[in-house]
C-alpha positions in Angstrom: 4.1 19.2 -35.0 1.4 21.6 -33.6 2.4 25.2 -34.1 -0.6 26.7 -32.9 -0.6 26.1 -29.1 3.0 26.4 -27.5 5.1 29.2 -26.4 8.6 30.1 -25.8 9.9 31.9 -22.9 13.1 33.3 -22.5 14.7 35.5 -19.4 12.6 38.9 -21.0 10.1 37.5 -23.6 7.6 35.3 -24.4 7.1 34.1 -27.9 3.7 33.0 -29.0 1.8 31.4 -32.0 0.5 35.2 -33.8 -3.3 35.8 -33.7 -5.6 38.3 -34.3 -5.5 39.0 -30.9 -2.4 41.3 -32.1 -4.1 42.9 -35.3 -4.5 46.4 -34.1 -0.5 46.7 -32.6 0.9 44.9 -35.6 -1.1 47.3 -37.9 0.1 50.3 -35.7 3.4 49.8 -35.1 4.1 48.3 -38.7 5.4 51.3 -40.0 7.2 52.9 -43.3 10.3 53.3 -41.0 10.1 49.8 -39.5 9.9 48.0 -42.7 12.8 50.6 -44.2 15.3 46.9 -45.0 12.2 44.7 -45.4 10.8 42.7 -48.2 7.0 43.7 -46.5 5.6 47.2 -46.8 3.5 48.7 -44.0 0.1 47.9 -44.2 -2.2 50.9 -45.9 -5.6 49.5 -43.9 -6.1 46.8 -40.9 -7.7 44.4 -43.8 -4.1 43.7 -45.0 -2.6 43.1 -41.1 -5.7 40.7 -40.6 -5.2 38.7 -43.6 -1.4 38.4 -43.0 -2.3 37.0 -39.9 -5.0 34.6 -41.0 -2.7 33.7 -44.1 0.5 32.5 -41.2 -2.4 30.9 -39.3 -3.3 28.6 -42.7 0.9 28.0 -42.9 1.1 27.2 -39.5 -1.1 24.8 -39.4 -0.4 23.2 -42.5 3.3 23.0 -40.3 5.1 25.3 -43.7 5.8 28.4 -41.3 6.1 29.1 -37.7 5.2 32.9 -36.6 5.3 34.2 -33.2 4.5 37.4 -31.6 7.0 38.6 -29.7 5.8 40.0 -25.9 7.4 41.2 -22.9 7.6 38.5 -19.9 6.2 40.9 -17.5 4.2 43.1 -18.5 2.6 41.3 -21.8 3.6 44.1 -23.7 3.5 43.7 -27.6 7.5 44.5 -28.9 7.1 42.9 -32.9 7.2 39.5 -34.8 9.7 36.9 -35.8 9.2 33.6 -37.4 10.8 31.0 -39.2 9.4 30.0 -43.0 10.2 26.7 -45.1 9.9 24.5 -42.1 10.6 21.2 -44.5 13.7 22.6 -46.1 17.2 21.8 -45.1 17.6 25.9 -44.8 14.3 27.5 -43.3 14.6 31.5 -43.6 14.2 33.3 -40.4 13.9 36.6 -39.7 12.3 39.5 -37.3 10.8 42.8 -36.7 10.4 44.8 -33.8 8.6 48.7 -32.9 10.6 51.1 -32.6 10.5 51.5 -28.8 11.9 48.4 -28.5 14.9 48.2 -30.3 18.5 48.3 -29.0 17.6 46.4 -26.4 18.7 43.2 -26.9 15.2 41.7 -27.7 16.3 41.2 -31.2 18.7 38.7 -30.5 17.0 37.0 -27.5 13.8 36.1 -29.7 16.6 34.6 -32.8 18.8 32.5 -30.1 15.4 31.2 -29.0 14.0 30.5 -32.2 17.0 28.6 -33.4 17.0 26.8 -30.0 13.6 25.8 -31.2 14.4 25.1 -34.9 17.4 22.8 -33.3 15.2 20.5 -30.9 12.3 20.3 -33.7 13.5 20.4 -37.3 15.2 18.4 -39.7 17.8 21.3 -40.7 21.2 22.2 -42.0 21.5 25.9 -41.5 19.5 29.0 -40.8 19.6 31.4 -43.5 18.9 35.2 -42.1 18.5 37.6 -44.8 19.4 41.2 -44.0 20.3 44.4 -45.3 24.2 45.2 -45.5 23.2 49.0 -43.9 21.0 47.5 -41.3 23.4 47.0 -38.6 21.7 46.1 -35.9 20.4 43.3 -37.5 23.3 42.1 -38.8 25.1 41.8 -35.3 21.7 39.1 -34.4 23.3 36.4 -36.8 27.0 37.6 -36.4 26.3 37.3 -32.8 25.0 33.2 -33.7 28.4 31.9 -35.8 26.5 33.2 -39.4 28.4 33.5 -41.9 27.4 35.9 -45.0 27.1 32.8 -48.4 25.5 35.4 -50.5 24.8 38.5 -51.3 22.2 40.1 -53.9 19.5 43.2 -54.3 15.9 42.8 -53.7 13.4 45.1 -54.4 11.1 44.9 -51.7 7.1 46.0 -51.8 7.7 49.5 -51.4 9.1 49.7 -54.4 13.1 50.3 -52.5 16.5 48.2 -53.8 17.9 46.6 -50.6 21.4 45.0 -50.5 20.8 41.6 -49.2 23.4 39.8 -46.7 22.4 36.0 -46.8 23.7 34.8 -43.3 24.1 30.9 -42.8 23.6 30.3 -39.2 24.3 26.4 -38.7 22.5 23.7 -36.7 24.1 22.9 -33.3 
């Protein structure tokens, strides 16, 4: 499967293989507040956005992970990044982040509907699992939205040194 030369589009959005093409935005708009309920921690210099980027590149093509950048139909305009890891497993992990201007729009949930749409017509899978955290509630409606269910439920404590309350949604294969 080649991950490095296709694209999604949707009604809003294009999804696209990342590159360093988006090193500058991703390192901007990566911030403290955006990665608040992630595992990741904002970048402290562009070195650590670049080699993030050549690092999904190696998994991509070795066909382990699939991340996208996620863009506006339209106008091109850079809105975050989603992606699906452990493409050989039964239960690949997806997830997402978007900049702050763009969320509450409904871009969360198009780019994950997509994805999965994706994941269904090109992987060997049982279920979806989405991990989020229980006070992020915007991002728990994405799965909710999908038929996921919640099968577990444990704290993390992501890079920035923060406990988060994981929600493990399962979000099965049509």
């Amino acid at each position: 499967m080649e991950l490095l030369s296709w694209q999604i589009s949707t009604n809003r959005l294009l999804l696209q293989p990342i590159s360093l093409k988006y090193k500058e935005v991703i390192f901007r708009e990566f911030t403290e507040e955006i990665t608040k309920y992630l595992y990741a921690r904002p970048p402290e210099v562009i070195s650590e956005t670049e080699l993030f980027i050549h690092e999904s590149l190696l998994e991509m093509q070795k066909g382990e992970k699939l991340t996208v950048v996620i863009l506006q139909k339209d106008s091109q305009e850079f809105l975050g990044c989603s992606g699906i890891r452990d493409l050989q497993s039964k239960q690949p992990k997806t997830g997402i982040w978007l900049k702050k201007s763009a969320h509450g729009k409904g871009y969360g949930l198009e780019t994950i509907t997509s994805l999965k749409e994706w994941a269904d017509n090109n992987l060997d899978y049982e279920y979806l699992i989405y991990p989020v955290d229980r006070e992020n509630i915007l991002s728990r409606k994405i799965p909710e939205s999908l038929g996921g269910v919640i099968c577990n439920e444990y704290e993390e404590t992501n890079l920035s040194g923060k406990i988060l309350n994981i929600l493990e949604y399962r979000i099965a294969k049509k």
